[in-house]
C-alpha positions in Angstrom: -84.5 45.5 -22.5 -82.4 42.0 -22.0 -78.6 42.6 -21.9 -75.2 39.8 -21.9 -72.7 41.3 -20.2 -69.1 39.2 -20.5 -66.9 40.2 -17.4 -63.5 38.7 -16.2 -62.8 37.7 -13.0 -59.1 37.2 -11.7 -56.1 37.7 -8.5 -57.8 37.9 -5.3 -61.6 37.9 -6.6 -61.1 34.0 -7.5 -61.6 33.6 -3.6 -65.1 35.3 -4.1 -68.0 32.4 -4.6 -70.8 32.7 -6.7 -73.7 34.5 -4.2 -70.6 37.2 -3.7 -70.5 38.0 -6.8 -73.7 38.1 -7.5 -74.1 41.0 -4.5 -71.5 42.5 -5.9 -72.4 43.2 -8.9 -75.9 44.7 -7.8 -74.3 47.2 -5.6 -71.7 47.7 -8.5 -74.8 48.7 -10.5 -76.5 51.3 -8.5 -73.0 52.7 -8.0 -72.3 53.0 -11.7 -76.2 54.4 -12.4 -77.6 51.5 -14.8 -81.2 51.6 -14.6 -82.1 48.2 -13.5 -85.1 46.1 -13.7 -86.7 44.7 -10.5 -89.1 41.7 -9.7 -92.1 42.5 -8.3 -93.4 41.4 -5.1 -92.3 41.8 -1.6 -89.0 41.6 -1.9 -88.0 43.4 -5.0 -84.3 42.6 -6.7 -82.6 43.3 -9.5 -83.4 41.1 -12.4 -80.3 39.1 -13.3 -79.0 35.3 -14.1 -75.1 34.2 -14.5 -74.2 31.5 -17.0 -72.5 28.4 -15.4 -71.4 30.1 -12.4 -67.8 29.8 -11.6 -66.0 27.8 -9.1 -63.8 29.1 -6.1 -60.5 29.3 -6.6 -60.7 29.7 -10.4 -59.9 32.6 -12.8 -61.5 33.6 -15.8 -61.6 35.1 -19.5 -65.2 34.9 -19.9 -68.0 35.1 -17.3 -71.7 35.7 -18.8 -74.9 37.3 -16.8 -78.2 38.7 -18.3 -79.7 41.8 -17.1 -82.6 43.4 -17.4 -82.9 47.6 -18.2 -85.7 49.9 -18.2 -83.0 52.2 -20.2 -79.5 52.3 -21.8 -77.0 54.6 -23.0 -74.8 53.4 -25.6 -73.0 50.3 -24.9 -69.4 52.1 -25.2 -70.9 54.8 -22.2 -72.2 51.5 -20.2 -68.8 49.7 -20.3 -67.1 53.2 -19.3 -69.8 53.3 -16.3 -69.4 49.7 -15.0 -65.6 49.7 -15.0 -65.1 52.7 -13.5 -66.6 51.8 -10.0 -65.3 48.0 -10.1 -62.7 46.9 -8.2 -59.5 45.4 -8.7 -60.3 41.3 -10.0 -63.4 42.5 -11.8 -63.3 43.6 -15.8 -66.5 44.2 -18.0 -65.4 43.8 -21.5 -68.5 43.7 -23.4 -71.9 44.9 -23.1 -74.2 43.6 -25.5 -78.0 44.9 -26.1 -79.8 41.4 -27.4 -82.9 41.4 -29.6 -86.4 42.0 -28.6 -87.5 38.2 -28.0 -90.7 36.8 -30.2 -93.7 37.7 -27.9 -94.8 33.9 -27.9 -91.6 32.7 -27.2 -89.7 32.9 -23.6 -86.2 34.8 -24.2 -83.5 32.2 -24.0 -80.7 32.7 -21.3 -77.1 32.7 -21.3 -77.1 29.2 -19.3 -79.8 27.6 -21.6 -77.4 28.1 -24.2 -74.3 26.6 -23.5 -72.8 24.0 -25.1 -69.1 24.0 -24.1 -66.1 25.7 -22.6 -62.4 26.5 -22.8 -60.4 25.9 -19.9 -56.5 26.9 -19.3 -55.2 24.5 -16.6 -51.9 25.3 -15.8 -49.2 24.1 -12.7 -48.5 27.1 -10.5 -45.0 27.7 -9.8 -43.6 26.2 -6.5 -45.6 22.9 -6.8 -44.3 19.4 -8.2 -46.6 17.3 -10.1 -46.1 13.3 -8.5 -44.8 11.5 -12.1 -44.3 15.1 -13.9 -41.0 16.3 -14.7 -41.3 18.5 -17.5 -44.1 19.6 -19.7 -43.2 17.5 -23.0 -43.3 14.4 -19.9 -46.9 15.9 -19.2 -47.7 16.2 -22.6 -47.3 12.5 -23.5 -48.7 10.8 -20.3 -51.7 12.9 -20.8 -52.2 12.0 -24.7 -51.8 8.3 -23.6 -54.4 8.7 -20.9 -56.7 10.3 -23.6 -55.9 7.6 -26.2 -58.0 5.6 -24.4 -61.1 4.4 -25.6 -62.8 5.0 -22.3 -61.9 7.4 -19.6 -64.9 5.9 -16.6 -65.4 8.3 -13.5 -67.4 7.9 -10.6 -69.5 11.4 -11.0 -71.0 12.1 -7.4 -74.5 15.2 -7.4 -76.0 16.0 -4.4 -78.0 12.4 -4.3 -76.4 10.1 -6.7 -73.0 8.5 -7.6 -72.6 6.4 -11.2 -70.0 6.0 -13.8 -69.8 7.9 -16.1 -67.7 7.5 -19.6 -66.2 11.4 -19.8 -63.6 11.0 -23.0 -66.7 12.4 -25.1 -67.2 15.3 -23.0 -63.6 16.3 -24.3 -63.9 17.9 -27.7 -60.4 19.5 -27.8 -57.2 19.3 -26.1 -53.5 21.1 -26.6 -50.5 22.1 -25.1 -49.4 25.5 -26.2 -51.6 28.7 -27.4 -50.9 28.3 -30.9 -52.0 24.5 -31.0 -54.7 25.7 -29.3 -55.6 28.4 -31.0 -55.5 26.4 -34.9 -57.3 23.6 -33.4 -60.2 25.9 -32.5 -60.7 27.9 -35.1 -62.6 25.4 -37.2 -64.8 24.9 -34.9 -66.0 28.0 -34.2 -69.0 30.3 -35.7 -67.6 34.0 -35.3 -64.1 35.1 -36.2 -62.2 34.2 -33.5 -59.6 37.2 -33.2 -62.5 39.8 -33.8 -64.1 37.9 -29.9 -60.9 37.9 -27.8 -60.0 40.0 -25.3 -56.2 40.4 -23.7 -56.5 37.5 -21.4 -56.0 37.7 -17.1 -54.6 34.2 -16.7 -51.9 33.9 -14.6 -48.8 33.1 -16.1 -46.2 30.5 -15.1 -43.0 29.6 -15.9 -42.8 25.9 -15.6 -44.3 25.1 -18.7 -46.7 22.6 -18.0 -49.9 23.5 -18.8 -53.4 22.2 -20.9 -56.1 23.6 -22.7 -59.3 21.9 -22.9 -63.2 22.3 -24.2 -65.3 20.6 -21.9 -68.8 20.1 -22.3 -71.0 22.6 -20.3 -74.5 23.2 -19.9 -77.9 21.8 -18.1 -77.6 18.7 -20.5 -73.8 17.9 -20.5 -71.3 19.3 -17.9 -67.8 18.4 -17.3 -65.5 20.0 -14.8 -61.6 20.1 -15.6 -61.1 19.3 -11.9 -62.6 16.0 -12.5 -60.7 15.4 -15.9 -57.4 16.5 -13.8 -58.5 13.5 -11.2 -58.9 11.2 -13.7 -55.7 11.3 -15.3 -53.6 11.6 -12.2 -55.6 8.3 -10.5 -54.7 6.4 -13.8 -50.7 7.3 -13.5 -51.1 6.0 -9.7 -50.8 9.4 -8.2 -53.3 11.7 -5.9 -54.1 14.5 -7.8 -53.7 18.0 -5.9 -56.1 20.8 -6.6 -54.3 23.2 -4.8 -51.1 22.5 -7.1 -53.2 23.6 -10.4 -54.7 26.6 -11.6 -58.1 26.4 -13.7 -58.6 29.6 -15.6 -61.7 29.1 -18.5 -61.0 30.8 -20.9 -64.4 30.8 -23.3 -68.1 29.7 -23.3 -70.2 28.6 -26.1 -73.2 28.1 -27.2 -74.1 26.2 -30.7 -76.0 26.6 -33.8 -78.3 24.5 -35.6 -75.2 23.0 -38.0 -73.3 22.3 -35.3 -71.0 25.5 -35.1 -69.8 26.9 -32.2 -69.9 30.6 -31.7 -69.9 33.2 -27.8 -73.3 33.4 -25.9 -72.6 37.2 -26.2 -74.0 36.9 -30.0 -76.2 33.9 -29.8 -79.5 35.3 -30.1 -78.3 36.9 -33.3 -77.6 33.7 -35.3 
């Protein structure tokens, strides 16, 4: 059986990079009992695939892997199981057993699915912001960045560099929770009250902070490091990462109208 686990990840594990967590999470797995599926072959491991790993350094709300189980108790006992020998920076808050997949067609993954993301990026106490004095002052440059009608990028992979036109990849922006929260509501599939969990971001006192929905996903992806570099080159100012905290906040997949609802549910709809 194919199950989505959503886990948090915050304090001191945000130092922790992708393969690390990845080994983690096996050993946290034979502590806790699950009954895991292996690959054959030589070298036997547990079956499992993250969606849109996150970065070092970053915090978040909602992290997605698939696993695969020979047997399960019931999802309430599984979340009990897995929590219970996790360690401090690591939170399982839903455990999800998804549908048989159609026999002709290949299961879809967590990763394959996702559309976009959510993103809290927030200035961490003790650090100035070249330009920024406040967060209404952050507020306005940042809406006349995006008023734009391009924001261009030089986006470097591993062999290429082009430029790139990123103010589509930016489907919502605010400046508080509550704008936030009203602007995303239409957009979504599933109630959205009903899918959130107490967040882990850390909170700061400064007031200047922005939430974003980026694009994400094998066909569109767009990191809020880059959006953060963007806007800071185009005030005439360096932009440093250290200064900000990224935390995301949610993932999404899409439906065939468009619709936005958690990769937890997905194969559901």
């Amino acid at each position: 059986m194919r199950v989505r686990i959503k886990f948090q990840k915050y304090g001191a594990m945000k130092f922790i990079g992708h393969l690390d967590v990845m080994r983690y999470f096996q050993k946290a797995f034979r502590r806790a009992g699950f009954d895991n599926e292996y690959s054959k072959g030589f070298n036997p491991h547990q079956i499992m695939s993250f969606a849109a790993p996150l970065g070092v350094g970053l915090t978040s709300d909602a992290e997605y892997m698939d696993i695969s189980l020979l047997s399960s108790d019931e999802p309430e006992t599984m979340l009990e199981r897995i929590n219970a020998v996790l360690t401090e920076g690591f939170r399982v808050v839903d455990f999800h057993i998804l549908p048989e997949a159609n026999s002709n067609v290949r299961a879809a993954s967590a990763m394959s699915l996702l559309a976009s993301a959510d993103y809290l990026v927030s200035l961490k106490d003790g650090y100035s912001a070249e330009g920024i004095s406040s967060g209404q002052e952050f507020k306005e440059a940042f809406l006349a960045f995006y008023g734009s009608e391009e924001i261009i990028i030089d986006k470097k992979t591993k062999t290429t560099q082009k430029e790139v036109n990123i103010k589509p990849m930016i489907s919502l922006l605010a400046f508080d929770e509550e704008e936030y929260i009203s602007r995303l509501k239409p957009l979504l599939e599933v109630d959205l009250e009903e899918n959130r969990n107490e967040s882990c971001a850390d909170i700061y006192n400064n007031g200047i902070k922005l939430y974003m929905q980026l694009d994400t996903g094998s066909s569109s992806n767009l990191k809020p490091e880059l959006v953060m570099e963007a806007f800071f080159n185009r005030q005439g100012y360096e932009f440093n990462k250290f200064a900000w905290q990224v935390h995301r906040l949610e993932m999404y997949a899409r439906d065939d109208k468009g619709r936005k609802l958690t990769p937890l549910y997905a194969m559901e709809r």
